[in-house]
C-alpha positions in Angstrom: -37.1 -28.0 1.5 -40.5 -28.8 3.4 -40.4 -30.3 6.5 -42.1 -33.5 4.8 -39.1 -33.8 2.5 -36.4 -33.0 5.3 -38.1 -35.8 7.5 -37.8 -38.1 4.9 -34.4 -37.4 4.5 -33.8 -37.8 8.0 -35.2 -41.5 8.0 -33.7 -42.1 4.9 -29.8 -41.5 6.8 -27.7 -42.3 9.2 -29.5 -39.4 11.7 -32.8 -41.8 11.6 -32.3 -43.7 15.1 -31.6 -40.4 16.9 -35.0 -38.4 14.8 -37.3 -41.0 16.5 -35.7 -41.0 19.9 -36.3 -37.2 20.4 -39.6 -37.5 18.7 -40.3 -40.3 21.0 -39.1 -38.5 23.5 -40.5 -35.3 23.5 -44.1 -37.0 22.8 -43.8 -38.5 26.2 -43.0 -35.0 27.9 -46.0 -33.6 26.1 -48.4 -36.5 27.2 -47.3 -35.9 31.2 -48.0 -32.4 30.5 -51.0 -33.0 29.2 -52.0 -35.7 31.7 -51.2 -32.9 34.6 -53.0 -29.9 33.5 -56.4 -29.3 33.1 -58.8 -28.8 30.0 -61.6 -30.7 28.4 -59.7 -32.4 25.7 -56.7 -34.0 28.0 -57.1 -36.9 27.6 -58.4 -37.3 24.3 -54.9 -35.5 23.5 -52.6 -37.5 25.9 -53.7 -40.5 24.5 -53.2 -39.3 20.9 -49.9 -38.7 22.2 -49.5 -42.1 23.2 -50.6 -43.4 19.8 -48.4 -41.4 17.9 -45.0 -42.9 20.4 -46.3 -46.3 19.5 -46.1 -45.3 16.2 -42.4 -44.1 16.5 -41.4 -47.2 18.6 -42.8 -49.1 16.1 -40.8 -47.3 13.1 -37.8 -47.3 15.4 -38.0 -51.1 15.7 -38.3 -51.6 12.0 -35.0 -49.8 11.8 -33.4 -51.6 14.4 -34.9 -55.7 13.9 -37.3 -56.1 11.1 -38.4 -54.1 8.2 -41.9 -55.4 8.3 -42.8 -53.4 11.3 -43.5 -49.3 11.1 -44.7 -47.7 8.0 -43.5 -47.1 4.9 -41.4 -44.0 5.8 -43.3 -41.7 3.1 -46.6 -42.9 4.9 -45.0 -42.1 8.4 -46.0 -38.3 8.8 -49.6 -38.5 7.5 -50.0 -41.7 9.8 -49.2 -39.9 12.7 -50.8 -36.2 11.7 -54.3 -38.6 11.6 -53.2 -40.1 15.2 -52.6 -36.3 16.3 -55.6 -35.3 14.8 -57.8 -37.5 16.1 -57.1 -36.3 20.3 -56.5 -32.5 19.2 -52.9 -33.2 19.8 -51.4 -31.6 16.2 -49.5 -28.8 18.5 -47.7 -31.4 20.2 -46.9 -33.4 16.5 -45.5 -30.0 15.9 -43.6 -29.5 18.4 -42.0 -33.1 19.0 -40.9 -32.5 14.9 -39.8 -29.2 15.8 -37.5 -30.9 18.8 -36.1 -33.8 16.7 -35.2 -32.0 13.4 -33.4 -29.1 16.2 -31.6 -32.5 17.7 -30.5 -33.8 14.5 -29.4 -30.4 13.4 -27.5 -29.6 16.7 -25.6 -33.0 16.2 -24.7 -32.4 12.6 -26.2 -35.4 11.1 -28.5 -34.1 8.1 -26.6 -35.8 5.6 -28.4 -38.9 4.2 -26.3 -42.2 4.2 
């Protein structure tokens, strides 16, 4: 299975609230890393960072109050690979993926609802 079709998956079941937290979550580690190191492309990538959270707030709130909000869920990755790439930031897409699919696999919730 790709990790496209496992993420859908993931927001297509009950493990969907708890994907976007971590994702959310580790975005906003990576962005105060980013903010405090050095480099030329900091804070190109630190606010690509902060695009992509909105992005997952966003698709968290459509879970949680209205469906009109977010993206379509099969539209959810590229939107937020064309945030990451915009600020240089696709290592820490990667990585905040990485972190959520681990956090959903720890807790045993890959089955779709």
């Amino acid at each position: 299975m790709s990790a496209r079709d496992r993420v859908l998956a993931i927001l297509d079941s009950h493990s969907r609230e708890t994907f976007l937290i971590a994702m959310g979550h580790r975005l906003g580690v990576s962005a105060r890393e980013v903010f405090t190191g050095e480099g030329p492309h900091r804070l190109a990538q630190a606010q690509a960072c902060n695009e992509m959270m909105i992005s997952i707030w966003s698709q968290l709130w459509a879970t949680k109050e209205s469906q009109d909000s977010g993206y379509p869920d099969p539209e959810f990755l590229s939107a937020l690979l064309s945030k990451a790439d915009a600020g240089d930031a696709r290592a820490h897409l990667r990585h905040a993926l990485e972190s959520a699919l681990r956090t959903v696999d720890d807790a045993g919730n890959t089955n779709a609802s």
